[in-house]
C-alpha distance (Angstrom), angle and dihedral (degrees) to the residues before:
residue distance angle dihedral
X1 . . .
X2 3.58 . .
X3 4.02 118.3 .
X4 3.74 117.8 -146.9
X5 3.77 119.8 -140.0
X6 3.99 106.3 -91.0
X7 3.49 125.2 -144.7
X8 3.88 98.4 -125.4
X9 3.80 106.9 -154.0
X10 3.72 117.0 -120.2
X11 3.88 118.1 -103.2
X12 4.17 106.6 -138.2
X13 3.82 142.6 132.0
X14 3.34 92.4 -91.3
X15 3.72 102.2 52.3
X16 3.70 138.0 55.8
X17 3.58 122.2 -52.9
X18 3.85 108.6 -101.3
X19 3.57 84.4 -135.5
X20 3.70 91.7 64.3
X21 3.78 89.9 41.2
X22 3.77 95.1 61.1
X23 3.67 101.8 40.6
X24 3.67 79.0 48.5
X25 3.87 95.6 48.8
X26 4.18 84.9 38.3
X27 3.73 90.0 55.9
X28 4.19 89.1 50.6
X29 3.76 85.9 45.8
X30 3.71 96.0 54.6
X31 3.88 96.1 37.0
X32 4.24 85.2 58.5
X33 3.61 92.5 49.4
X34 3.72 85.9 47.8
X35 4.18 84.0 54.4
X36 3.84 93.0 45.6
X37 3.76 85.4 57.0
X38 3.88 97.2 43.1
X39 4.22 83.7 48.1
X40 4.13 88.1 69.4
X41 4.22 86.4 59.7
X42 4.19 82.8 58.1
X43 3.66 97.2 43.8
X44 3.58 110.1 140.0
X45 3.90 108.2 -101.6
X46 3.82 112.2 -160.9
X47 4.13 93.0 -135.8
X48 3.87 76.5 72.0
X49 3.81 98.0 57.7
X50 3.87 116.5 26.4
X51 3.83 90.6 91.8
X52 3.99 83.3 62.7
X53 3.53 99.2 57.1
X54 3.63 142.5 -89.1
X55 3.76 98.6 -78.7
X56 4.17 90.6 50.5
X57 3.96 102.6 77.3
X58 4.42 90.9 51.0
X59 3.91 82.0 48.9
X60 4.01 96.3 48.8
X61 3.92 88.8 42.7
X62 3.94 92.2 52.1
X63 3.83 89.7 44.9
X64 3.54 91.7 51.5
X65 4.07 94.8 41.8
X66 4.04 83.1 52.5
X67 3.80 97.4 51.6
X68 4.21 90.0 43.9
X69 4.20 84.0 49.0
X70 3.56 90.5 46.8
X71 3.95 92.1 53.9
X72 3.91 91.4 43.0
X73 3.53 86.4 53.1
X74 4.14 88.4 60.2
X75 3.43 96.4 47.4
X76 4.05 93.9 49.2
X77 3.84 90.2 46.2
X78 4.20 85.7 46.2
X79 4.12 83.0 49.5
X80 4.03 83.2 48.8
X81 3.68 93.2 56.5
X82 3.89 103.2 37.4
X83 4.10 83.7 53.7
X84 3.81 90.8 45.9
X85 4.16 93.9 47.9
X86 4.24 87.4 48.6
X87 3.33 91.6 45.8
X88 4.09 90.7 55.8
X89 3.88 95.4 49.8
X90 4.11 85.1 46.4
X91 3.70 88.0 58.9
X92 3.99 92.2 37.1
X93 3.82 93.8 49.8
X94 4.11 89.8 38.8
X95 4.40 85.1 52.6
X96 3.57 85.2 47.0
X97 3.53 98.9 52.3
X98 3.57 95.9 50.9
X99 3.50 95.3 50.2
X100 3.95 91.7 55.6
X101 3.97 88.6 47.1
X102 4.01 93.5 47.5
């Protein structure tokens, strides 16, 4: 699955407190998976189709397998920018710590 390049938000005084932004983004991240999992209970079932034709069922299947990749593709570009906002206060708190040993 290809990633897109995610706008990380910038950590500063001013801003939120990356703390808050990843239980924030964690709290996104969980509530998706717990959508992925409610998707199986809508799963197309073919009793549900046959009356509409043979060609109905493959098109309610790749419908559904589009709107499950869709929200798998949120919760990998969520994973993108929690990695990309700990990776900042890494660096920050590394920059820091070299200043206060120099």
């Amino acid at each position: 699955m290809k990633t897109k390049n995610i706008q990380v938000p910038l950590i500063h005084l001013n801003g939120t407190a990356a703390e808050s932004l990843l239980e924030a983004i964690e709290n996104a991240h969980a509530a998706i998976g717990d959508a992925l999992h409610k998707m199986r209970e809508v799963a197309p079932n073919g009793r549900d189709y046959y009356p509409l034709g043979p060609e109905a069922l493959t098109r309610a299947i790749r419908e559904h397998r589009e709107r499950c990749h869709a929200l798998d593709q949120v919760r990998t570009e969520l994973e993108a920018m929690a990695l990309g906002i700990t990776d900042r206060v890494l660096t920050v708190d590394v920059r820091v710590n070299e200043l206060h040993h120099d």
